[in-house]
C-alpha positions as a Markdown table, in Angstrom:
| # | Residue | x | y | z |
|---|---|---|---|---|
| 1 | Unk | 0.0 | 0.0 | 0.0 |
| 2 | Unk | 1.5 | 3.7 | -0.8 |
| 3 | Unk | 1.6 | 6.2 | 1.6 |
| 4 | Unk | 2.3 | 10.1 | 0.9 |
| 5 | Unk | 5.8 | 9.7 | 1.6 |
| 6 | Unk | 6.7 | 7.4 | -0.7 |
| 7 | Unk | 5.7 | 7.4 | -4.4 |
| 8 | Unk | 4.4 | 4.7 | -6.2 |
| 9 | Unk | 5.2 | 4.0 | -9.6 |
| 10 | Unk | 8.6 | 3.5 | -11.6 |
| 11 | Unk | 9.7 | 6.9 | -12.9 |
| 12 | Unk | 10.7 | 5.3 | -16.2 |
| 13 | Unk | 7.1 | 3.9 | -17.2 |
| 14 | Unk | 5.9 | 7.9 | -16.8 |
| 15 | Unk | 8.2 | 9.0 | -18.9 |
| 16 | Unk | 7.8 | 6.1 | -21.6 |
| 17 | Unk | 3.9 | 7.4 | -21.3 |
| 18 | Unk | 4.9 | 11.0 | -21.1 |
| 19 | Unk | 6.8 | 10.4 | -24.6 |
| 20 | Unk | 4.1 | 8.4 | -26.2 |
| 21 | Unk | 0.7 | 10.6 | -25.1 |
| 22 | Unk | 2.7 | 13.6 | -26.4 |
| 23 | Unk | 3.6 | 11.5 | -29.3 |
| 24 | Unk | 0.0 | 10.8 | -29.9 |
| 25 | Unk | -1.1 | 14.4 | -29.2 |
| 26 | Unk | 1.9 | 16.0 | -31.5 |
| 27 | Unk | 0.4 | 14.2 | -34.9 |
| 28 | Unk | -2.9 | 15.3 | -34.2 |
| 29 | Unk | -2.0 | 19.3 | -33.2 |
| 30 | Unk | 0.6 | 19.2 | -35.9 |
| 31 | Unk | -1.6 | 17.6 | -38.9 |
| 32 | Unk | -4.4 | 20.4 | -37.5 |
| 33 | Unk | -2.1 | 23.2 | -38.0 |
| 34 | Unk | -1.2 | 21.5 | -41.5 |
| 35 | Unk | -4.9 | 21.7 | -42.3 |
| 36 | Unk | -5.3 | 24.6 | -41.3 |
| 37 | Unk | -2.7 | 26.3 | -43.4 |
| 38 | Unk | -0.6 | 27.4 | -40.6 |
| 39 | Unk | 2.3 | 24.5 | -40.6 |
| 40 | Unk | 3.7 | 21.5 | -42.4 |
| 41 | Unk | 3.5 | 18.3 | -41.7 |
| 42 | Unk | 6.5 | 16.7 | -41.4 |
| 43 | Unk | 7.8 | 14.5 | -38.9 |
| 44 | Unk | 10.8 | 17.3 | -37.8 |
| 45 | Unk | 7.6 | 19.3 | -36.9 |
| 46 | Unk | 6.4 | 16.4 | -35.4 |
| 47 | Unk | 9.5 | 15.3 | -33.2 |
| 48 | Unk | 10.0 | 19.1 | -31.6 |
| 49 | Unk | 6.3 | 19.1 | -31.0 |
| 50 | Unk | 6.7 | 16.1 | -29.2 |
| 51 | Unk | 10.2 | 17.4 | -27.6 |
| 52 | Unk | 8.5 | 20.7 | -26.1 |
| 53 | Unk | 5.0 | 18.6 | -24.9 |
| 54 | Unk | 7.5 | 16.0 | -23.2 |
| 55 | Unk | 9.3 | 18.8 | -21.5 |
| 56 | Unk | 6.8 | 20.9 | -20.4 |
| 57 | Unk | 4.8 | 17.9 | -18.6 |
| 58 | Unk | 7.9 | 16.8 | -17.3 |
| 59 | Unk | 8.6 | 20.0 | -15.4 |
| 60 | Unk | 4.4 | 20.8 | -14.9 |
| 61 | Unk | 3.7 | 17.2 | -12.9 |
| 62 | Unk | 6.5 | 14.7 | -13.1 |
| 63 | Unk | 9.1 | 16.6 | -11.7 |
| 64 | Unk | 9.6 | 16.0 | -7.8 |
């Protein structure tokens, strides 16, 4: 059982999900923008999209 003073979970496995949720979220915001007229898809747009949504959650929640 977990207790405020100790966290539960591995570190790794929320940053694997971290990665892949802002993976999943890049493709969609970046192929909207695409559609939109505002960017280009391309998976360089894709992969600093993911970069800045995988930094930004780590230092909003996953940072201790």
């Amino acid at each position: 059982m977990a207790t405020d003073d100790e966290p539960s979970g591995d570190i790794r496995v929320l940053l694997v999900l971290d990665l892949l949720l802002s993976l999943v979220f890049s493709v969609g915001a970046v192929y909207a923008l695409d559609l939109a007229g505002v960017g280009e898809y391309t998976w360089q747009n894709v992969a600093l999209a993911t970069l800045f949504l995988a930094v930004v959650t780590y230092f909003a929640v996953l940072r201790e």
